[in-house]
C-alpha positions as CSV (number, residue, x, y, z in Angstrom):
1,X,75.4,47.8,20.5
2,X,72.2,50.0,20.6
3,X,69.4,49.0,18.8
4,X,66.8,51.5,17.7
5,X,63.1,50.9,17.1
6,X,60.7,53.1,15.0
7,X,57.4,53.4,16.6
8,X,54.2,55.3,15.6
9,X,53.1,57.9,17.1
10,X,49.8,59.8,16.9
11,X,50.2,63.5,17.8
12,X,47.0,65.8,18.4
13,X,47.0,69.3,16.8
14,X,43.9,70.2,17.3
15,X,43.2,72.5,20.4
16,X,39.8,72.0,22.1
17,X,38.2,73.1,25.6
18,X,36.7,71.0,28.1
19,X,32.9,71.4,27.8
20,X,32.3,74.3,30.6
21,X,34.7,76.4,28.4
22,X,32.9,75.5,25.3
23,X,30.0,75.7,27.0
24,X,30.9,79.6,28.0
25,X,32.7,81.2,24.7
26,X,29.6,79.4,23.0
27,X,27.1,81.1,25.3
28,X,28.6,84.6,25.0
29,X,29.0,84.5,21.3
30,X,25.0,83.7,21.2
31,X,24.5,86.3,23.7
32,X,26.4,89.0,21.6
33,X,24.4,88.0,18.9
34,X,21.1,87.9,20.7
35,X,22.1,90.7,22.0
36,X,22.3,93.3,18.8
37,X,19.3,91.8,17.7
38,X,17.7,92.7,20.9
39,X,19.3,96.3,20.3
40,X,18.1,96.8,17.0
41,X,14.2,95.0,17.3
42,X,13.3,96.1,20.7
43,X,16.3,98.3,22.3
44,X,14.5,99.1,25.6
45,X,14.4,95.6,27.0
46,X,18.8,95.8,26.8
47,X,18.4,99.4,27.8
48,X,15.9,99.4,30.9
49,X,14.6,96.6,31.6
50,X,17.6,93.9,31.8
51,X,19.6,96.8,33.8
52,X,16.5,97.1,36.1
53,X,16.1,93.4,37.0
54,X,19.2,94.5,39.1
55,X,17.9,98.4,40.2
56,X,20.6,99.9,37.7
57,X,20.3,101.6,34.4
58,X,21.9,102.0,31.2
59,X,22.4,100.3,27.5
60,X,26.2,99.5,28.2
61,X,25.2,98.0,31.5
62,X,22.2,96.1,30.3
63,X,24.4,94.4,27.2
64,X,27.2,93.4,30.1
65,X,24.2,91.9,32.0
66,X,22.5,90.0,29.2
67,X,26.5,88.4,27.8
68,X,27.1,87.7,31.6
69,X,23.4,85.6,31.7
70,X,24.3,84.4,28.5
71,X,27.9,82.9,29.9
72,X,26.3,81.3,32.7
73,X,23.6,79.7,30.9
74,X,26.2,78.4,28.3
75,X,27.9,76.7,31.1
76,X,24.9,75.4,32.4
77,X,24.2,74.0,28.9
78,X,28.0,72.4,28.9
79,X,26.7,71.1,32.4
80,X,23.7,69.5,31.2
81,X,25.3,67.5,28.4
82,X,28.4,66.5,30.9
83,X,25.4,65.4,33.0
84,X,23.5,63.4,30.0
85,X,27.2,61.6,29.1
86,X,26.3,64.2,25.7
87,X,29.5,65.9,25.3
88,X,30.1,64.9,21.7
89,X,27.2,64.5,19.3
90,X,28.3,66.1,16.8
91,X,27.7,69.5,14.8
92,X,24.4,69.4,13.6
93,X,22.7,67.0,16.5
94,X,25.2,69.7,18.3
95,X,22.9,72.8,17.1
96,X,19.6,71.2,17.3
97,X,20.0,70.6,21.0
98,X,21.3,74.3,21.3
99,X,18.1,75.3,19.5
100,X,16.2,73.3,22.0
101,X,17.9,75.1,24.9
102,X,17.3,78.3,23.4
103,X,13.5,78.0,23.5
104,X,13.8,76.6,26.8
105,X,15.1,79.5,28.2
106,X,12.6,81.7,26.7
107,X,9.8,79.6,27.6
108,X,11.4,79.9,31.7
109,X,12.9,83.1,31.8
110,X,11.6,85.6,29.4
111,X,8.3,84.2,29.6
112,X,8.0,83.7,32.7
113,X,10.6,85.0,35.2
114,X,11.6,88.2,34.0
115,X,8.1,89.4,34.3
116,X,7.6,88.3,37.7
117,X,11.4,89.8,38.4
118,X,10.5,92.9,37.0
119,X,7.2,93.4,39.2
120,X,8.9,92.5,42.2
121,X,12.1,95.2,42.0
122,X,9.1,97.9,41.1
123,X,10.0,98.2,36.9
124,X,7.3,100.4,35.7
125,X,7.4,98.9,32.3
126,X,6.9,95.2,33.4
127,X,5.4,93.1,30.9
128,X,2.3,90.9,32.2
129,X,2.6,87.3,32.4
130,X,3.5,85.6,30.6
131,X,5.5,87.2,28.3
132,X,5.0,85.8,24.8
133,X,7.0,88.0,22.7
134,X,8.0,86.7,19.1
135,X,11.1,88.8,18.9
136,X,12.3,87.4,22.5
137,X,11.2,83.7,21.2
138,X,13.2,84.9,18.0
139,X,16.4,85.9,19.8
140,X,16.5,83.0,22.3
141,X,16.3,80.5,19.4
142,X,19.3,82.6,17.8
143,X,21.0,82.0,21.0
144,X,20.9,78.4,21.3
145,X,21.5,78.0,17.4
146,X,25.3,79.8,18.2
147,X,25.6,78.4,21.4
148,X,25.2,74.7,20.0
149,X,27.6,75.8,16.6
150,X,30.4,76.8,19.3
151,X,30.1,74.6,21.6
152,X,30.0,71.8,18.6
153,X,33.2,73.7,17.2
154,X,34.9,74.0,20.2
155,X,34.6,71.1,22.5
């Protein structure tokens, strides 16, 4: 005769993504954002001189540019947290270290790279260095604040 045993069993419905794929939707969503802040504060950065960093031109083309850096450096986010054994803090730690990141950039790219980039491929309109520029800091704080929500969210 068969016998037949109940057992428990704990099924997951939630759907989440490793931390690079967290780390990307989360950086692109913060880019997007950044990015229609950039267009409406201080449209010539995402219409010249993101496009030129790369010797092309264009508003559509500088947006694609700025989601695609904004992708990578989500990754590289995900990467650094992998790294640090910090995938899951939590939402709000989550944010603040996103926040953190965000100013980071700025402090390495826009402040200081990007000029020097810009010099270097012959941009006429390249700032000096460094670059302090409150609606960059702004935007790159905005950045890492969606970037850490998503990631938190998704991961």
């Amino acid at each position: 005769m068969a016998s037949e045993t109940a057992t428990r069993r704990s099924e997951r419905t939630a759907t989440t993504l490793a931390p690079w794929q967290a780390g990307t939707v989360g950086g692109i969503v913060g880019a997007i954002v950044f990015g229609v802040m950039m267009a409406m504060q201080t449209p010539g950065v995402i219409e010249a001189a993101i496009p030129a960093l790369y010797g092309l031109e264009g508003g559509t083309v500088g947006m694609i540019i700025h989601v695609s850096h904004g992708a990578v450096l989500g990754v590289v986010f995900a990467a650094l947290l992998v790294a640090a054994g910090r995938t899951d803090l939590g939402l709000v730690p989550t944010i603040g270290v996103g926040l953190a990141y965000g100013i980071g950039i700025w402090a390495v790219f826009a402040v200081l790279v990007m000029p020097v980039w810009l010099s270097a491929v012959g941009f006429g309109m390249a700032p000096g260095v460094p670059n302090i520029a409150i609606e960059s800091l702004v935007g790159h704080a905005a950045y890492g604040l969606v970037l850490g929500t998503v990631y938190a969210a998704l991961e």
